[in-house]
DOFISE-155492 format. One record per atom (N, C-alpha, C, O, CB): z, y negated, x; residue in three letters. Coordinates in steps of 0.001 Angstrom, whole numbers, padded with zeros to 6 digits, always signed. Atoms other than C-alpha are relative to their C-alpha. Glycine has a CB too. Layout:
# DOFISE-155492
ZYXAla...
END
This chain:
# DOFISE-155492
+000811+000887+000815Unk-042946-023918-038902Unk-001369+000623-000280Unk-001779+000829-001422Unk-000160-001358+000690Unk+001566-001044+000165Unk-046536-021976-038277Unk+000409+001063-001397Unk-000033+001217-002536Unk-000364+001331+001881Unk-000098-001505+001225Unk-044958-018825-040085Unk+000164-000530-001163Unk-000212+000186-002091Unk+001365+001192+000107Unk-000351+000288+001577Unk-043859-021008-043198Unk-000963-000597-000873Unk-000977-000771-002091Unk+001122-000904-000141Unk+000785+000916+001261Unk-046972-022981-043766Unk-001282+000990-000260Unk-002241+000553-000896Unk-000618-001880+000562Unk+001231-001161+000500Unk-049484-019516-044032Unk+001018+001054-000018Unk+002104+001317+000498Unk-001544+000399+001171Unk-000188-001163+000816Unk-049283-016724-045853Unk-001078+001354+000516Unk-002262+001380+000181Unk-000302-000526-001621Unk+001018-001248-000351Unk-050792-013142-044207Unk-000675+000264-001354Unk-000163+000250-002474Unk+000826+001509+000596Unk+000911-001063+000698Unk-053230-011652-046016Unk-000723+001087+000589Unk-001719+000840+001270Unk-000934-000591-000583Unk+000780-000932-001032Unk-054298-008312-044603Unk-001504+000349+000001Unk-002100+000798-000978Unk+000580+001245-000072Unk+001613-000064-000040Unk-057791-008075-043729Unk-000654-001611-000293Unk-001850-001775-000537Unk-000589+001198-001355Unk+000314+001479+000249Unk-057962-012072-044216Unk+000103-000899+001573Unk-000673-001306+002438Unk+001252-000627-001245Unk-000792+000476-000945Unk-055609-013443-041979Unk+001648+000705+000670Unk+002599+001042-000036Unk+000133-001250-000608Unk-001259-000810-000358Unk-052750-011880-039905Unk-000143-001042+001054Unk-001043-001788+001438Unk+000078+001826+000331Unk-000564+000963-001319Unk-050614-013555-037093Unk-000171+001220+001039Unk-000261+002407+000726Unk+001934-000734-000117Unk-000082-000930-001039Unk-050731-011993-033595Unk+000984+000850+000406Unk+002006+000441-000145Unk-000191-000507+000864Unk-001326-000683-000448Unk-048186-009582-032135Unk-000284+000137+001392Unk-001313+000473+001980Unk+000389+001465-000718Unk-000362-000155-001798Unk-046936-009635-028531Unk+001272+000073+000028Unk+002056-000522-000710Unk-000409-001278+001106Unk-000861-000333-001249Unk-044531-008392-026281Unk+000103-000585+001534Unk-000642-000729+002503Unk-000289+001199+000193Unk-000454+000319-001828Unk-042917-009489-023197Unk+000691+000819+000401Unk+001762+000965-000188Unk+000831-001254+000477Unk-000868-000977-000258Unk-041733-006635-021138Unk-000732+000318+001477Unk-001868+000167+001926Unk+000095+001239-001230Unk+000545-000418-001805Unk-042125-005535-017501Unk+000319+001591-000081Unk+000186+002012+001068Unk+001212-000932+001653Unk+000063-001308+000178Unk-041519-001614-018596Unk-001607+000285-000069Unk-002256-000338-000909Unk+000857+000425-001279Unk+001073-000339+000246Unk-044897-000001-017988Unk-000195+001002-000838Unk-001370+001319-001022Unk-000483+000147+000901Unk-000042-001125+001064Unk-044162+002762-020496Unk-000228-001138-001237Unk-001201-001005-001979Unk+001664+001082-000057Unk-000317+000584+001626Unk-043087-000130-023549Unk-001481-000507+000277Unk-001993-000498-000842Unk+001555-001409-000477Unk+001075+000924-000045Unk-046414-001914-022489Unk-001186+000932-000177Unk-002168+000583-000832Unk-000041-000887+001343Unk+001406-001307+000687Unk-048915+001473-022786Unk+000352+000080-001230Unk-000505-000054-002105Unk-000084+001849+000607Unk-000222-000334+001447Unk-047073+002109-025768Unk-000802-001196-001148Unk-001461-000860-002131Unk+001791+000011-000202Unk+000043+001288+000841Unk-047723-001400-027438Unk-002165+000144-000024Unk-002996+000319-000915Unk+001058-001870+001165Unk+001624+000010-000050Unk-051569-001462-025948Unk-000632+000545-001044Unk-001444+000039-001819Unk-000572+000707+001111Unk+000612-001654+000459Unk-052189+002241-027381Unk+000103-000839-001702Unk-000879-001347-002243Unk+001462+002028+000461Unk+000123+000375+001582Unk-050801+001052-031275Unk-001363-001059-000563Unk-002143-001077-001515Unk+001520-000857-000372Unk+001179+001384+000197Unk-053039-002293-030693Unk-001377+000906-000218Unk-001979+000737-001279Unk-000207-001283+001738Unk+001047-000886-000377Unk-055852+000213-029815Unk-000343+000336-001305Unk-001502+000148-001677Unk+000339+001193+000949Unk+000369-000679+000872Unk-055491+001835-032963Unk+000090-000517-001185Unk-000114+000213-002155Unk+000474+000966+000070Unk-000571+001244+000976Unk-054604-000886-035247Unk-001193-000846-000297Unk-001079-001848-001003Unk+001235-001026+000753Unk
END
């Protein structure tokens, strides 16, 4: 319902991104992109 009633706009509005994962490799990986993102 959230995702259908907005519309991204980049550099406006964007939704969050997360992961759930107990791998400490997938979870540096994810940080690092955030980092650079």
């Amino acid at each position: 319902l959230l995702y259908d009633s907005f519309n991204e706009v980049e550099g406006v509005f964007q939704f969050a991104t997360a992961i759930t994962s107990s791998d400490l490799e997938e979870i540096q990986k994810f940080l690092g992109s955030a980092v650079n993102n």
